[in-house]
N, C-alpha and C positions, 0 to 999 in steps of 0.2 A: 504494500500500500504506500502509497506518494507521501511523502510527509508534507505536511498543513506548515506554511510560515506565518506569523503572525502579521508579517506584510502582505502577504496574498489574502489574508481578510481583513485586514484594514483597510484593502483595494477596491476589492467586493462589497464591504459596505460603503463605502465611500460611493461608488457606483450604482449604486441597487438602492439606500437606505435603511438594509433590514438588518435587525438585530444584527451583532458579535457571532454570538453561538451559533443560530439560522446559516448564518453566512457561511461557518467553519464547516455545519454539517454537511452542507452542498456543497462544499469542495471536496468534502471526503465522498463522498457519494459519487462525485463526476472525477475524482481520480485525480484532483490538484488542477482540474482543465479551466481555465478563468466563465470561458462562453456555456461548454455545459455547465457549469455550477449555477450561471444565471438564468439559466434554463432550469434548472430544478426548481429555482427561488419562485420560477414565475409560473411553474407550474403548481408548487402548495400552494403558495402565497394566492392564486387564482381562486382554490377551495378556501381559504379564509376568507377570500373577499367573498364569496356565494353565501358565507353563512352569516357574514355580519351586513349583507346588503339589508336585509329585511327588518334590523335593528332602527328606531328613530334615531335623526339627526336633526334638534334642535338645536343646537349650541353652533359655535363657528366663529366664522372672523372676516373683514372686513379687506382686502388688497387693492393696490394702486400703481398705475405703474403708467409713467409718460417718458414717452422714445429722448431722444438726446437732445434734437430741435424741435420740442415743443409743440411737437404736430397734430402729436394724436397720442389718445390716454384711454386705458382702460380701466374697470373700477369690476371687483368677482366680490361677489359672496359663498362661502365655503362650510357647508355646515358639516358638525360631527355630532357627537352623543353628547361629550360634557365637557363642561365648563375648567374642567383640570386639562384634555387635551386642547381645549381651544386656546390655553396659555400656551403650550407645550411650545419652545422654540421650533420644535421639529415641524411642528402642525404649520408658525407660522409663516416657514420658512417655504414650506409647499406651496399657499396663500399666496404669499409673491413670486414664488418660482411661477406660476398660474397665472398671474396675473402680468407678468412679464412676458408671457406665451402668447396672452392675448390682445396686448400692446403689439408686439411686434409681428403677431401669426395676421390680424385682420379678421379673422371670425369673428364675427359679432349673434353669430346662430349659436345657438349653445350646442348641438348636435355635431352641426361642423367644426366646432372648435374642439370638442372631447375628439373628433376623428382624427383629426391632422395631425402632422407629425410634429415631435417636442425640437424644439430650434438647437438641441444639441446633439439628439440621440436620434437619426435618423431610423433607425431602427424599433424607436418606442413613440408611441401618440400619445396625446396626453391624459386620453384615459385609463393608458398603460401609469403613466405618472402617481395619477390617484389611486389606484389599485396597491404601485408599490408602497403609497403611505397610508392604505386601508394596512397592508401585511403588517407594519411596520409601527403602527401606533395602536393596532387592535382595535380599532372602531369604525365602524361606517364612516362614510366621510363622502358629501354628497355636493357636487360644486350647481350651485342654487339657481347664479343668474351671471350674467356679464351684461358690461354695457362698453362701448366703446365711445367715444367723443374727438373732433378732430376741429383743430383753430385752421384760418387759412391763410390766415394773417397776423397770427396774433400769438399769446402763450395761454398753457393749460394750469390752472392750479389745483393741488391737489392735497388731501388734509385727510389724514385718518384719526381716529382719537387714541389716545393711549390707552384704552381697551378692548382696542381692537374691532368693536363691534360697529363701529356706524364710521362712515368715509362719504367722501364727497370731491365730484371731480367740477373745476370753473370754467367754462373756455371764454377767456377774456380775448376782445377783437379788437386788432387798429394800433400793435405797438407790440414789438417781440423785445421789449429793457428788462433791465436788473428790477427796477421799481414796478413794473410791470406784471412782473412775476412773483414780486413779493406781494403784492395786492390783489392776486390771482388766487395767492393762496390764504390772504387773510380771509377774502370772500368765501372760500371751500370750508375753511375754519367756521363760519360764521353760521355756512347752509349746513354743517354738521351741528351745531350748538343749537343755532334758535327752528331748526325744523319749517322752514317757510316751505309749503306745500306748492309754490308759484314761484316762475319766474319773474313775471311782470304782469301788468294787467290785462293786458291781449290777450294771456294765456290763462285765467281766467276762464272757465267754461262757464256758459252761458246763464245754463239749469243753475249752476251755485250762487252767480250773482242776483236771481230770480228771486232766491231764495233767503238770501240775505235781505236783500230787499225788501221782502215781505216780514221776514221778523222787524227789521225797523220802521215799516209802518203801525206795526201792530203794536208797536214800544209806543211812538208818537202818541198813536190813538188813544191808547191808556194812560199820558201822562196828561191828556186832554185835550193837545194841537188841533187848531182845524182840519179839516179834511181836507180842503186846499192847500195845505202845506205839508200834509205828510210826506207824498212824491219828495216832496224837497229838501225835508229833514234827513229822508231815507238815504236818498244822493249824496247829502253831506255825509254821512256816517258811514259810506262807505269809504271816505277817505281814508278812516282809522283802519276798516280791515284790508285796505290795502296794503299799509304802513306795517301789520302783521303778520302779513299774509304774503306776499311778494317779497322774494329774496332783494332787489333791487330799490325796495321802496323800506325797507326794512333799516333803522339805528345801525348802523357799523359798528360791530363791539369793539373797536379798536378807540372808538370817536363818536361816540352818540350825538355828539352836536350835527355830525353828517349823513346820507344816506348811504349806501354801501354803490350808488350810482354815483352819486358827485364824488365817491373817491374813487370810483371806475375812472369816472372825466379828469381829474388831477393829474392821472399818469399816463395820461391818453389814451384809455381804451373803454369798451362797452362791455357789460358781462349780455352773452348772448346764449349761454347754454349750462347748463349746472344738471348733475345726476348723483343725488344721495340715496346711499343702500345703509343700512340699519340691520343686523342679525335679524333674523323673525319677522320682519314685515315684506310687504309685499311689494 
């Protein structure tokens, strides 16, 4: 029998991600061979992933990842079982290996992004990827959603929280600076923190503005306004849910005396596109 060096499974996992032991055993198994041994891995390692597929993954973590020139940016959601692997460095480290796949792969389907091939391992897709950190962390591990975002003219900001769980990509338009990109990313900071559900008032759907509306005439009417003035009261008072409600029209936490738009305009640019993902929500 071949003897096992301690650098040939430090190789192995280094390559692969799975356990010390795991590794050692597949090299003994395939005779010291580096490619069969990886073939054995991913042949167990396939029957763990079958049996912890069916397991819940609530828990997870949030990834970001924007190319070198600012082009284009992707934001994954990555769920697992619990909340001790969603710390795990291992776990997070997948999350951006993932989310760096999908910056630079262009899948924005999540079908065709799981199929394509991993930007290093021609030989492995990226659902090969998650599989080996199903083997590798023992839990389901279930990649949720992607979204991709591209400036054309402009820089991406991008903001995850320190725990991992809610992120947020900017695409500031009309100026690729240093300053530009630091207020790219205060803005992404901001759409993670204060949760504006809107980018601006255009976007805005129709039925919800209907609807506000209607509760502030029904406020007016009960505080005793005429009825010729309710329409007008209502009007006004959507200024304030816009102010809460529109990432753009929203206190800059940086500067509450500002909007998060007139600090857009300072360093000459428009926020024109924002996508916040959050563990657990849809």
């Amino acid at each position: 029998m071949a003897e096992i060096t301690a650098a040939q499974v430090k190789q192995l996992r280094d390559a692969t991600g799975v356990a010390m032991m795991d590794c050692k055993k597949a090299l003994v198994e395939a005779g010291g061979d580096f490619d069969g041994a990886v073939a054995v891995l991913r042949t167990k390692g396939g029957g763990k992933v079958d049996k912890l597929a069916s397991r819940t993954a609530n828990e997870g973590a949030i990834g970001t990842y924007v190319v070198e020139d600012g082009a284009t940016g992707a934001i994954i959601e990555v769920n697992c079982e619990t909340d001790f692997v969603a710390r795990n460095e291992d776990f997070r480290a997948l999350v951006s290996e993932l989310a760096r796949n999908a910056a630079l792969g262009g899948a924005s389907d999540l079908d065709a992004f799981l199929a394509a091939k991993t930007l290093n391992q021609d030989d492995k897709t990226v659902e090969d990827l998650v599989k080996e950190g199903v083997a590798t962390l023992s839990e389901n591990i279930v990649v949720k959603r992607i979204a991709l975002v591209g400036a054309q003219n402009g820089v991406i900001g991008s903001y995850v929280h320190s725990d991992g769980k809610k992120g947020a990509l900017v695409v500031a338009e009309g100026a690729n600076t240093e300053e530009a990109k630091e207020a790219a990313r205060g803005v992404a900071m901001q759409a993670v923190a204060l949760r504006a559900p809107y980018l601006n008032r255009a976007s805005v759907p129709a039925e919800v503005l209907e609807s506000e509306k209607a509760i502030y005439r029904t406020q007016a009417a009960e505080e005793g306004k005429p009825e010729a003035m309710q329409d007008k009261i209502a009007e006004g008072r959507l200024g304030k849910y816009f102010k809460e409600n529109t990432l753009v029209e929203q206190a800059f936490i940086r500067d509450d005396k500002k909007s998060v738009e007139q600090i857009a305009k300072e360093v000459g640019v428009t926020i024109e596109n924002f996508v916040r993902f959050e563990v657990g929500q849809a």
